[in-house]
N, C-alpha and C positions, 0 to 999 in steps of 0.2 A: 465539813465536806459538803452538806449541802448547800451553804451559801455559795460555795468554789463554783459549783454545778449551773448554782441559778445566775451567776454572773458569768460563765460561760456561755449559756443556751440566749443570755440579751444580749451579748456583744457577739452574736453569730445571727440573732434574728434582725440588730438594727445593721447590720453592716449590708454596703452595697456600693456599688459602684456606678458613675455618672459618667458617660460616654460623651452628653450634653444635646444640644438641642442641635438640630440638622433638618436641613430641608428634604422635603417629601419630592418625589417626584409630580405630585397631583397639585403643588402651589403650597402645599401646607407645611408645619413645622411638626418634626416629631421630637416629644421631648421622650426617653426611656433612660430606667435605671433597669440594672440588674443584680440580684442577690449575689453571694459568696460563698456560698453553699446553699446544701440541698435542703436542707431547713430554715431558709429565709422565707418569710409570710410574705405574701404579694400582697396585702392588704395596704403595709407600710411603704412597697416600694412604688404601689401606683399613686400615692398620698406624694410620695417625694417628688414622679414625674410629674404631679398635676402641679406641683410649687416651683418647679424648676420652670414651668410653660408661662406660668402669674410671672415669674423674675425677668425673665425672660422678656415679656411683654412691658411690665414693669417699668424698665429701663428703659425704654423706648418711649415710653406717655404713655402705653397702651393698655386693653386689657386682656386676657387672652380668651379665646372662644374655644372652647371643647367641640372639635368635632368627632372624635371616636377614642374611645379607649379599648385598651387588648390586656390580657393577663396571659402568661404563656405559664402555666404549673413544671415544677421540677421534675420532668422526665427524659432523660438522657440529658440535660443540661441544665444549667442555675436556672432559679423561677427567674422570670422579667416582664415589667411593667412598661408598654407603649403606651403615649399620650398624644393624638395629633390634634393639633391646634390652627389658630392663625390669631393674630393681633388686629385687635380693631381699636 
């Protein structure tokens, strides 16, 4: 039983979902994930936006510059992680 438990409670905190990278209206790139429920850590999900912004940029030759990050906590909606960036 409790192993059921603790392989539930990681496959509900790593899950999340990739909307993907999208331009800002200010020049910049936003990369955001968002949890899948109300117990997804923002820890892991702004970890994933800031890989998605490296891949991102990556693929291009580039590398990406952090210029602000946002955590939004789960209240009235899934936690989620903003990353905006630009490639240099």
């Amino acid at each position: 039983m409790k192993t059921l438990l603790l392989s539930v409670a990681l496959a509900l905190v790593g899950c999340a979902t990739n909307p993907g990278v999208a331009p800002a209206s200010d020049g910049t790139l936003t990369a955001m994930r968002r949890g899948t429920s109300f117990w997804a850590s923002i820890g892991p999900l702004r970890l994933q936006a800031l890989k998605d912004a490296d891949d991102y940029c990556a693929a291009r030759g580039m590398r990406a510059n952090v210029i602000r990050s946002r955590e939004l906590p789960a209240i009235r909606q899934w936690p989620e992680a903003q990353v905006s960036f630009t490639c240099e």
